[in-house]
C-alpha positions in Angstrom: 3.3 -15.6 0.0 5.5 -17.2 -2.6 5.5 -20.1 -4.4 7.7 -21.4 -6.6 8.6 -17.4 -7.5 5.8 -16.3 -8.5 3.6 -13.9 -6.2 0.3 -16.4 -5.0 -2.8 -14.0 -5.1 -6.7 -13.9 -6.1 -8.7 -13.0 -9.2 -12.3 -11.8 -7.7 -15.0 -10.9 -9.9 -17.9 -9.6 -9.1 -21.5 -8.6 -10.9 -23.7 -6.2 -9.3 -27.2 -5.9 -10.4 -28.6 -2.2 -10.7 -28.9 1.0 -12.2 -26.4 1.0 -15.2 -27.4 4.4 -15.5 -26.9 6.0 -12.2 -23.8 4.1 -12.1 -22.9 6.2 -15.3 -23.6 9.2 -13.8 -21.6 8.7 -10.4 -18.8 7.8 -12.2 -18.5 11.2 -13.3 -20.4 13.3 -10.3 -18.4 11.0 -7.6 -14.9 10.7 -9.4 -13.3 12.0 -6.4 -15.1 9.3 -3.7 -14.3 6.9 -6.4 -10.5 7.7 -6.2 -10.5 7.4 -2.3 -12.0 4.4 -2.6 -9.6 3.0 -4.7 -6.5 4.3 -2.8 -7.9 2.9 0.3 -8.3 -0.9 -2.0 -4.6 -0.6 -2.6 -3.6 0.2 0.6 -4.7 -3.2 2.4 -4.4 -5.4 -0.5 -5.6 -5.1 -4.0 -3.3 -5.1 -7.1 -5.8 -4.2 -9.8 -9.1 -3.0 -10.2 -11.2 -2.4 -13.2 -15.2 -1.7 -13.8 -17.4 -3.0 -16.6 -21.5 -2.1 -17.5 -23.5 -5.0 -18.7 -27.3 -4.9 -18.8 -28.7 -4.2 -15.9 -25.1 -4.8 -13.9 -22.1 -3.4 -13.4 -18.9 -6.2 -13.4 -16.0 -6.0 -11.2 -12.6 -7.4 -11.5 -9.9 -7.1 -9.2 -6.9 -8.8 -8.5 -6.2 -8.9 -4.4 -3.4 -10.1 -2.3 -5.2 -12.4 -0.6 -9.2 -13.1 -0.7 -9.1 -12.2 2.9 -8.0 -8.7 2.5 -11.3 -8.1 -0.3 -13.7 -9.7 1.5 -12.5 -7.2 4.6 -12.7 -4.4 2.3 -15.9 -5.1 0.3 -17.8 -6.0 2.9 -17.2 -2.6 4.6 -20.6 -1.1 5.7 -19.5 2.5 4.0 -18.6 0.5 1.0 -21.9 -0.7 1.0 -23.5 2.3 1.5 -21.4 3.8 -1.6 -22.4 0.9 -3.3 -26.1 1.2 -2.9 -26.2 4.9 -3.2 -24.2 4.8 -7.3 -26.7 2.6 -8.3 -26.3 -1.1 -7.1 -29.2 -2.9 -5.7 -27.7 -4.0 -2.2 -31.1 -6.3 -1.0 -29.6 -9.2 -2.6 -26.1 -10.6 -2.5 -24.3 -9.9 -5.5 -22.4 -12.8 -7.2 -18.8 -12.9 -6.1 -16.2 -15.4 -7.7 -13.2 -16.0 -6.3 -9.3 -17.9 -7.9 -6.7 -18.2 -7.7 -4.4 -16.2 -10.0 -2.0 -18.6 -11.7 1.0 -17.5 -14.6 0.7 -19.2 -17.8 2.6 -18.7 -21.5 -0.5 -16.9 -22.9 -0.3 -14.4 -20.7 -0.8 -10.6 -21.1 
């Protein structure tokens, strides 16, 4: 979808509580699953992806086509399973924010 010329999309955050440390680890030992993953994201919808540690939390932020296409991918059983077994504590939702992406002059 267009508007105005500009490409409409989302900006989706999300913080995951759990083990910063296994997280760590997985990211290194699981490199490979991580890739897949990430190739499978682009191809139904998301633009960019990047991963942050906090304490006690590990940040995502994506930008996606639409917020239809993430919550189809993210709320994949298998990507739940990965999810829980690198470290995130699944038992409780984790806290998902979703916008819309808009162009301004400070851009970068």
């Amino acid at each position: 979808m267009q508007l105005r010329g500009f490409a409409v999309s989302v900006l989706i955050t999300i913080k995951i509580p759990g083990d910063t440390g296994a997280f760590r680890r997985a990211i290194t030992e699981r490199a490979d699953e991580f890739a897949k993953i990430g190739e499978g994201a682009r191809s139904v919808g998301a633009i960019h992806h990047r991963l942050g540690l906090g304490d006690g939390y590990v940040l995502v932020v994506d930008e996606w086509e639409s917020s239809e296409q993430f919550e189809r991918f993210f709320g994949s059983p298998s990507l739940q399973a990965f999810i829980h077994e690198v470290g995130g504590h699944t038992a409780a939702a984790p806290r998902v924010i979703v916008a819309e992406a808009i162009g301004s002059a400070d851009q970068f």
